[in-house]
N, C-alpha and C positions, 0 to 999 in steps of 0.2 A: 251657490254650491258650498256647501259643508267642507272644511279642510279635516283631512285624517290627521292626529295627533298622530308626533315623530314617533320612532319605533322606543327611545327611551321613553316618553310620556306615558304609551302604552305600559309600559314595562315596570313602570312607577304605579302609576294607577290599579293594574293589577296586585301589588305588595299593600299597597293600602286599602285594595280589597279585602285582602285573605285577612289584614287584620279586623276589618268591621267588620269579619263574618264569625273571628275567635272569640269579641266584644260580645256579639248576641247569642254564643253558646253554639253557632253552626257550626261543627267539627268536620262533619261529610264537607259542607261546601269550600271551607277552607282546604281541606287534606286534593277536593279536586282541581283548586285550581295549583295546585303543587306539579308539576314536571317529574314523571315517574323519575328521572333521571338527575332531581335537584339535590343540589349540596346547599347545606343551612350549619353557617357556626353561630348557633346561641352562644349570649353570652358568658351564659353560667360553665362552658363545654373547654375542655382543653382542646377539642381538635374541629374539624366540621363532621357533618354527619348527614345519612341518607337521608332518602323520606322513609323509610323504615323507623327509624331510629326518631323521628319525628314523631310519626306516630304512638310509639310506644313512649313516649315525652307525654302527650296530651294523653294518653288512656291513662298515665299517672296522674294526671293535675286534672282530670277531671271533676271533680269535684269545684274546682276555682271557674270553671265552666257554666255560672250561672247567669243569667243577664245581667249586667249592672255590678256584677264581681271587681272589673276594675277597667280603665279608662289608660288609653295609652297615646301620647303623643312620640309624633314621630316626626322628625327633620332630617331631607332628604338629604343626604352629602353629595353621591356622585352617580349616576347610570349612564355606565354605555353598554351599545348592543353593536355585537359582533356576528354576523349573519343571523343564526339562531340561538347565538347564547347572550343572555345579558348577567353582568355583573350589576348589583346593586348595593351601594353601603348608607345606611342612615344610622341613624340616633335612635333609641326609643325607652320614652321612658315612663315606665309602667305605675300605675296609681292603684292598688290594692282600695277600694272601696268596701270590703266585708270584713277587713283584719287581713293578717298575716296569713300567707297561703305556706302549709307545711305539708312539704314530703317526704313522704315513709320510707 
């Protein structure tokens, strides 16, 4: 019998989804596996921000949205989950394969 991965595993797993799916230009797939109700502080961001605010992020960097545009590692630091909410904090750190991505 197959053990279910702890509730952080999941919850890790899921984050390094939404990024392999930013990698190959899925935007839908990524934006769904988002919690209508998630808070995301990029790092470029003075404060956190919706998924609203998400979105309108990638409908500007679209463009950088091509396959193979850039390559991101990521090292997990810390995930715990508290009944339905998990905190997650890693590292990541972005590799530009096209040149320099500029926003207008």
């Amino acid at each position: 019998m197959a053990t279910r991965p702890s509730p952080e595993q999941e919850a890790w797993d899921r984050e390094v989804s939404s990024w392999e799916r930013l990698q190959t230009g899925d935007l839908t797939g990524y934006l769904a596996l988002l919690h209508d109700n998630v808070t995301v502080w990029p790092g470029d961001r003075e404060a956190p921000v919706d998924k609203d605010a998400v979105f309108q992020h990638l409908i500007a960097l679209l463009p950088a949205f091509q396959i193979g545009a850039f390559t991101i590692d990521l090292t997990r630091r810390s995930v715990r989950v508290f009944d339905d909410v998990a905190v997650i904090h890693y590292e990541g750190r972005v590799r530009h394969t096209l040149g320099p991505i500029r926003e207008e």
